[in-house]
N, C-alpha and C positions, 0 to 999 in steps of 0.2 A: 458722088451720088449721081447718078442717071439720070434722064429726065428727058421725056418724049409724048409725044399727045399722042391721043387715039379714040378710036368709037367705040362703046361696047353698043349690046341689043337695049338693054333696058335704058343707058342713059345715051342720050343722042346727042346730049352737048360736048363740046370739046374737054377733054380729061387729061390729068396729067397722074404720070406714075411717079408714086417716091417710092422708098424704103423704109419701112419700121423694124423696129428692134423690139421683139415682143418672147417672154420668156416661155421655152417652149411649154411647158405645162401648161399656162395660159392660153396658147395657142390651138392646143390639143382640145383642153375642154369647151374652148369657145366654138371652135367647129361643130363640136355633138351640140351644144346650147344653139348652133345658128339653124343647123339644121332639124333639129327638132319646131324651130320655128317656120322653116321654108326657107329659108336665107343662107347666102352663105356671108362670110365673116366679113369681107370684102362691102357686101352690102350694109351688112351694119356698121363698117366705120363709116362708108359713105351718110348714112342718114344721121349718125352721130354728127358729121363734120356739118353735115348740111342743116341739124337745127342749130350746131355753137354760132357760124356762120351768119344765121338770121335770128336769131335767139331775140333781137331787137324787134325785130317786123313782128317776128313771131307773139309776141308779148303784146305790141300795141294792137295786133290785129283781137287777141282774147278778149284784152281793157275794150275794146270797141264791140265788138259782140258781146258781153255780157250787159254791157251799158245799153246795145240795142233793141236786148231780149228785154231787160226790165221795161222800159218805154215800151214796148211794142204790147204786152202782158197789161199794164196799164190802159193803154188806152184802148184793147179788148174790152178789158171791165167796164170802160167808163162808155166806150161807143153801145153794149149789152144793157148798160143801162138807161143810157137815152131811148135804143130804141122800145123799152118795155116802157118808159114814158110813155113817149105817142101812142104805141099801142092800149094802154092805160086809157090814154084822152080818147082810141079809137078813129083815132088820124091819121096814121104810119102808113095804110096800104095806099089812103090819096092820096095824101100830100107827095108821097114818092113815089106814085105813077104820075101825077103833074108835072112831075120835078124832070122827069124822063121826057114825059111829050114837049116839056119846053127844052130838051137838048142837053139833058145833063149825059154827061159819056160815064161809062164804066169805071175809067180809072179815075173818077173825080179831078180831073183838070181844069175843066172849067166851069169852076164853081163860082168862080171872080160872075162869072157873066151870066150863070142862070141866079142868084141870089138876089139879084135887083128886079129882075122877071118874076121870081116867087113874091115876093115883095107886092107885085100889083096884081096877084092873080089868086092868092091866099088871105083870106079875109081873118082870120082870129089870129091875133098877134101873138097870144102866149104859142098856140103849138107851131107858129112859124121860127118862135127866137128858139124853141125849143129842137127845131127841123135842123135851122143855120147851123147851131151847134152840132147835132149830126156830123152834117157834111163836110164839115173845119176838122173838126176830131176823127172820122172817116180818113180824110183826109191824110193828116198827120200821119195815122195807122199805116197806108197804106204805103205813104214814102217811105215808112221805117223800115216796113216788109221788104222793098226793094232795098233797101241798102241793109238789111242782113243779107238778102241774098249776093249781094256783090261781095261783103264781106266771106260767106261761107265758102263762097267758090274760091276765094283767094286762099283762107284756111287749109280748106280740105285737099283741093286741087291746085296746088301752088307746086308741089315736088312732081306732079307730071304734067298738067300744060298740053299742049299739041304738040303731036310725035312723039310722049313719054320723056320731053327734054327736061333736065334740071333748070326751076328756075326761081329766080327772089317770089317772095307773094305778094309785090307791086306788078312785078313784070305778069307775073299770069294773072294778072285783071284782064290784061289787053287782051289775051290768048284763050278764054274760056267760050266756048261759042256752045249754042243750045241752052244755055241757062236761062230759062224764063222767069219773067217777074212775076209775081201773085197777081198782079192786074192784069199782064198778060194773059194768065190761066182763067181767070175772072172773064175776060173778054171774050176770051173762046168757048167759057161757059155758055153763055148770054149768048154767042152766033149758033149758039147747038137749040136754043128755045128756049135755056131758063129762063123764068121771071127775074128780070133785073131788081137787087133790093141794093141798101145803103147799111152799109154794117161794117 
């Protein structure tokens, strides 16, 4: 059996040629089935080979994203419903314009350090412990968003990466560039003149 590396167009990683032993009838109709697809036959062993291959990654990467969709779906609910609290008490639009002029940023990072400022500048205790909770569960939401998004891009964009190269969906974590985080998009919101909210 032969055996020599080479480039094609679509995959730009190093490849090697074998040999299959494929019965011709199967051969014949797999072509009219590839190309009815757009494909030719060549390609679909490749992406066959390429999920048995990762079939593992493949797998934990789902187990992780559907575990990070429930979480994230959750704590939607539960952040939709604190802020219909405050708004309830009639609180919601001050307390988180305060919560701004004393330095809260967009992507909630530093919550460590306005929450003890809200503390001395917020006089009713219930809608403050009511606020805290916001911005912790805000919070939490907002990490999860980012880590589906790193998740997704590994998912979806894992078989082509930069330059359309074949790769694991570890390695094209490293290689995904322009994927923005929801805070990111959040942030650029906010520099365009939206009103910043906590949600």
């Amino acid at each position: 059996m032969s055996e020599k590396t080479y480039k094609t167009r679509k995959y730009s990683g190093q490849m090697t040629q074998r040999s299959l032993y494929i019965d011709i009838n199967v051969w014949d109709r797999a072509k009219v089935q590839a190309a009815k697809m757009g494909k030719s036959v060549n390609e679909l062993i490749n992406d066959f080979l390429w999920n048995l291959a990762y079939s593992d990654e493949i797998q934990k990467l789902e187990y992780d994203y559907q575990g990070l969709k429930k979480d994230f779906i959750r704590l939607v609910k539960e952040t939709r419903h604190i802020v219909a609290t405050l708004k309830e008490l009639g609180v919601y639009d001050q307390i988180t314009s305060l919560a701004f002029k004393l330095g809260l940023k967009e992507d909630l990072s530093n919550i460590g350090e306005i929450i003890p400022k809200l503390t001395l500048e917020w006089a009713d205790q219930d809608s403050l412990i009511v606020f805290i909770d916001l911005l912790e569960t805000s919070k939490r939401k907002r990490d999860i968003a980012d880590a589906i998004t790193r998740v997704v891009a590994k998912k979806y964009l894992s078989r082509e990466g930069q330059g359309n190269a074949v790769q694991s969906p570890v390695a094209a974590a490293h290689s995904v560039q322009g994927a923005g985080s929801v805070s990111e998009v959040r942030e650029q919101r906010a520099d365009e003149g939206s009103r910043p909210e906590v949600s």
